[in-house]
C-alpha positions in Angstrom: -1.9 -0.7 16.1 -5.5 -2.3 15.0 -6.1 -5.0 12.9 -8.4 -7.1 11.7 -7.6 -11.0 11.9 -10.1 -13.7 10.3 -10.5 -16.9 9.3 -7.5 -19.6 9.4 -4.9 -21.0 7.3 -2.1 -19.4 5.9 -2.0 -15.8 6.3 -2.4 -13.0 3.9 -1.5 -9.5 5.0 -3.0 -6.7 3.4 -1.3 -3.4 3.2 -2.8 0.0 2.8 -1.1 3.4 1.6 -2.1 7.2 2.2 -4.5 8.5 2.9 -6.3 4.8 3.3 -6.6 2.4 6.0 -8.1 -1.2 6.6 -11.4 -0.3 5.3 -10.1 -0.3 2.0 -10.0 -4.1 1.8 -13.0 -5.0 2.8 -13.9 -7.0 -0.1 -11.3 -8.7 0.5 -11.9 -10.6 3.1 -14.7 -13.0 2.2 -13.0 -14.5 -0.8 -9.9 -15.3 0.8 -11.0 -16.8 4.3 -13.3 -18.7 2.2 -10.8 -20.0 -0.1 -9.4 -21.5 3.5 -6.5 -18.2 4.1 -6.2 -16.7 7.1 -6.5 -12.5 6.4 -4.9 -9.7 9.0 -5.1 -6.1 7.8 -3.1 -3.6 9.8 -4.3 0.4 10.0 -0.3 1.2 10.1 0.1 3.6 12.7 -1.1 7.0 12.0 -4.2 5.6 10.1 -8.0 4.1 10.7 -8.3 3.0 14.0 -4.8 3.0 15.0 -3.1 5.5 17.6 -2.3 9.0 15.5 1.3 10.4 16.6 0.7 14.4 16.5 4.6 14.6 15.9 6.0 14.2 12.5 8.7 12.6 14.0 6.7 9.8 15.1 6.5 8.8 11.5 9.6 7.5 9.3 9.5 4.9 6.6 11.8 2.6 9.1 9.9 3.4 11.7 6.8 2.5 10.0 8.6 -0.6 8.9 9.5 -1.6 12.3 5.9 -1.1 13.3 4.7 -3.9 11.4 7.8 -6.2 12.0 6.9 -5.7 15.5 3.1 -6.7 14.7 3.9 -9.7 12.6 6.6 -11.2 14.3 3.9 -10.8 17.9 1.6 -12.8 15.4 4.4 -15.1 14.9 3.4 -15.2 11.0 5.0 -17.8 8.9 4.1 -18.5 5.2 2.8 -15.3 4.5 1.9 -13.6 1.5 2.4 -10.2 1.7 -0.2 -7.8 -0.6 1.5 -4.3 -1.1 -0.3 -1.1 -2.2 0.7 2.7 -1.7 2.9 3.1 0.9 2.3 -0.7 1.8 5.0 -1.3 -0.7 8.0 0.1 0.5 6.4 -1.1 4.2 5.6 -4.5 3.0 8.5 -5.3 1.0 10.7 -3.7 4.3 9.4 -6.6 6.1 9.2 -9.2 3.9 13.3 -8.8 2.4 14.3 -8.3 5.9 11.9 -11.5 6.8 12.5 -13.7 4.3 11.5 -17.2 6.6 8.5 -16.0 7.4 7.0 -14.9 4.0 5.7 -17.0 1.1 4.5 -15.0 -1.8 4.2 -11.0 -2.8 1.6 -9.1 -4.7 2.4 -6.0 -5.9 -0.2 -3.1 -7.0 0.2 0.2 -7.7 3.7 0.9 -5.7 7.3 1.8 -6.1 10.4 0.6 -4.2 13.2 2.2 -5.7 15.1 5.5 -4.9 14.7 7.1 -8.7 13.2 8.3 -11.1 10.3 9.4 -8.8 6.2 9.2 -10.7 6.0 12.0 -12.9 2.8 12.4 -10.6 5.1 13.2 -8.0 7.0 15.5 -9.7 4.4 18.4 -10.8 3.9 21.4 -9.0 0.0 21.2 -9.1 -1.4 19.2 -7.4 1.4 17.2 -5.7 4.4 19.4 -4.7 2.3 22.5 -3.7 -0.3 20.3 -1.6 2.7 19.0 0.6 4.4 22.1 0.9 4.9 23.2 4.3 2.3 26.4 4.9 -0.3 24.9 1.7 -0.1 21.2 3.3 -1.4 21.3 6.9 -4.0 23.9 5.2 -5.5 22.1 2.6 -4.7 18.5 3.8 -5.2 19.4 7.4 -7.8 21.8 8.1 -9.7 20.6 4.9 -9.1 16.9 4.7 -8.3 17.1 0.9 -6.6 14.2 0.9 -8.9 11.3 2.0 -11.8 13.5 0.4 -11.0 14.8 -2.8 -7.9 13.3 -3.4 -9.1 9.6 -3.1 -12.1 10.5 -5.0 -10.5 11.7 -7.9 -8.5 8.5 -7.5 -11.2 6.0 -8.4 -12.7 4.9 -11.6 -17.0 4.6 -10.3 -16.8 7.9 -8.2 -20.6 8.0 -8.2 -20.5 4.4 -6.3 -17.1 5.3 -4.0 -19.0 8.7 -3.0 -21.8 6.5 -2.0 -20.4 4.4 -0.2 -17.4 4.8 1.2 -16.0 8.3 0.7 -17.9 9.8 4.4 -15.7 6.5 5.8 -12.4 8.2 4.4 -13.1 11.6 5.8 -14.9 10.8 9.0 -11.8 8.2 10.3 -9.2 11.6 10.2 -11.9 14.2 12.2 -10.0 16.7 13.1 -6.3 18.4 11.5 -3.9 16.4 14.2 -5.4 13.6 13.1 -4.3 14.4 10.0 -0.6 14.8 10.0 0.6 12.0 8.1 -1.6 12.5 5.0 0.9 15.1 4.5 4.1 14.5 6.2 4.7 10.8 4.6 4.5 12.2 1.2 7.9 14.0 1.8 9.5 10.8 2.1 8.8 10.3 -1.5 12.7 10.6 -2.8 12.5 13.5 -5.9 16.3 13.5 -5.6 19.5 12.3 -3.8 19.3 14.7 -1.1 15.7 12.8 0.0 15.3 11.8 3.8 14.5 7.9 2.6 16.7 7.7 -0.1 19.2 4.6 1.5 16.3 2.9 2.0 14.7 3.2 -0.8 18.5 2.2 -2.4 18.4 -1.2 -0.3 14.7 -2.0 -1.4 15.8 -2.1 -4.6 19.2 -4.2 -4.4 17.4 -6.6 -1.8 14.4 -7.0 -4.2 16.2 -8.0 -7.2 17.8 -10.8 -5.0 14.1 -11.9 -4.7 12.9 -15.4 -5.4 9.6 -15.1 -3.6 6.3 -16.0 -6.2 5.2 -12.7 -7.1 2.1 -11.8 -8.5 1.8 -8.0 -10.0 -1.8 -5.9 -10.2 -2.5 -3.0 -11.8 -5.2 -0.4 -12.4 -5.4 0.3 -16.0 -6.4 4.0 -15.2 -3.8 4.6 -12.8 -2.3 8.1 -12.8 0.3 8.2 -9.8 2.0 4.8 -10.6 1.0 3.6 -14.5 1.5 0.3 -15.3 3.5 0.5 -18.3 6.2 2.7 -15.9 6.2 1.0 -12.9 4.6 -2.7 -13.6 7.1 -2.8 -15.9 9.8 -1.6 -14.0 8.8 -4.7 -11.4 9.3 -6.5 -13.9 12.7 -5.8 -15.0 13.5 -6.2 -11.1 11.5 -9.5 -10.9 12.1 -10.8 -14.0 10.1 -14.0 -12.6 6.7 -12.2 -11.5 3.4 -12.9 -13.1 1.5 -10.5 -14.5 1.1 -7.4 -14.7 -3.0 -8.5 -14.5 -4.6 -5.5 -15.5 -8.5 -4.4 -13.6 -10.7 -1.5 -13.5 -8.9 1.3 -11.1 -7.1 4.4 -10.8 -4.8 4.2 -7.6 -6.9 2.6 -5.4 -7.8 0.3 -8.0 -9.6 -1.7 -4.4 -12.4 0.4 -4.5 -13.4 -0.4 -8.3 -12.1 -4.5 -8.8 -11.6 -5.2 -4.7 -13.5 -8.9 -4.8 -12.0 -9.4 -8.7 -8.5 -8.9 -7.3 -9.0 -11.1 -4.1 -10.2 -14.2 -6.8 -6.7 -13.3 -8.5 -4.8 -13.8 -5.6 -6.5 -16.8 -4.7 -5.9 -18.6 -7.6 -1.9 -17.3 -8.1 -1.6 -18.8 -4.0 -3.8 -21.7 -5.2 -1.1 -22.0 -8.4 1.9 -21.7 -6.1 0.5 -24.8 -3.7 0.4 -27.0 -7.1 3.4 -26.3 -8.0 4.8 -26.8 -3.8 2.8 -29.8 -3.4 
């Protein structure tokens, strides 16, 4: 597993979803090592620079979830706060309710960690259901990438800027269709219904978080389409009753690429917030 690991102080671990990988945070990292925070951002396993399992069955949420324990607890991490996007949500929040001693804070953006009712996103035919289908998938998202290229286009706000600069970065990290795999495997862990592959887990996640007292900060896209915020911020909210925000910023789902340093000044100032009220 790569990852990046600057500056020193308390650490905050960024988490990245599908198709993305560490890249994604790269505005980021400035504004929080130097507000004095130490920042590690993984490429889970399957992503960016990490090693790419060619079998599906290399790739399960708890295995996925056990890849990062493994990581963090190697880092021996204490007092972290744990920033959840994507598929980083269900990941980070796995390690963090099943960690409790050794994280501080959560933010939450653009995410779900509940069984049901699934995004109405994820629920249509076209585009979602027919793209993860098992001949359609490995075709369009395999041989053709659509995914990282289209698919995360379409999912930004300044697509003229994200084209730019940063869509070739998307593509070129998943060169070839094995590479590929879990930009359409993972997605069928999305539980649509009872009978889904993840849906325990996705049961726990959401009895363990409403047991929650960790400071939570929520983040949202105001033009997201997979998870909108008046769905599932406030949904977070009914589950973390205690949770600041929803603060809204420019972005579809990976609201990083439009309001990245603007959502790094946020955290900083909820973790500044929660040393006031510690100290």
């Amino acid at each position: 597993m790569h990852y990046i690991d600057e500056g020193a102080g308390d650490p905050v671990v960024l988490l990245h979803g599908n198709p993305a990988w560490g890249f994604l945070y790269r505005k980021f990292v400035r504004p929080l090592t130097a507000a004095g925070r130490r920042v590690i951002i993984p490429d889970m396993i399957g992503f960016g620079l990490s090693e790419k399992p060619v079998r599906e069955q290399g790739h399960t949420l708890d295995g996925h979830i056990a890849n990062l324990t493994g990581l963090l607890r190697q880092l021996n991490l204490r007092n972290a706060t744990m920033v959840c996007h994507d598929w980083g949500g269900p990941t980070g929040l796995g390690f963090a309710l099943s960690n409790p001693g050794r994280v501080r804070a959560l933010v939450i953006m653009s995410t779900w960690a509940w069984p049901l009712p699934p995004a109405e996103f994820h629920q249509r035919i076209f585009p979602w259901r027919m793209m993860h289908a098992p001949v359609v998938g490995p075709f369009l998202l395999g041989r053709h990438n659509a995914l990282a290229g289209r698919g995360m286009y379409l999912s930004v706000v300044d697509r003229k800027k994200f084209r730019a600069e940063a869509q070739s970065v998307y593509e070129g990290i998943l060169p070839d269709p094995g590479s590929r795999l879990l930009t359409w495997t993972w997605p069928r862990w999305i539980p649509l219904d009872k009978s889904a592959r993840g849906f325990s887990r996705f049961e726990w996640l959401e009895r363990e978080l409403r047991k929650s007292k960790f400071p939570t900060l929520l983040v949202w896209g105001r033009e997201d389409e997979v998870f909108d915020h008046k769905t599932f911020a406030t949904r977070f909210k009914e589950l973390l009753p205690h949770a600041e925000g929803p603060e809204l910023v420019t972005g579809r789902h990976f609201l990083q690429e439009d309001s990245g340093a603007e959502i790094a000044e946020k955290i900083n100032r909820f973790l500044d917030r929660i040393e006031g009220r510690q100290s």
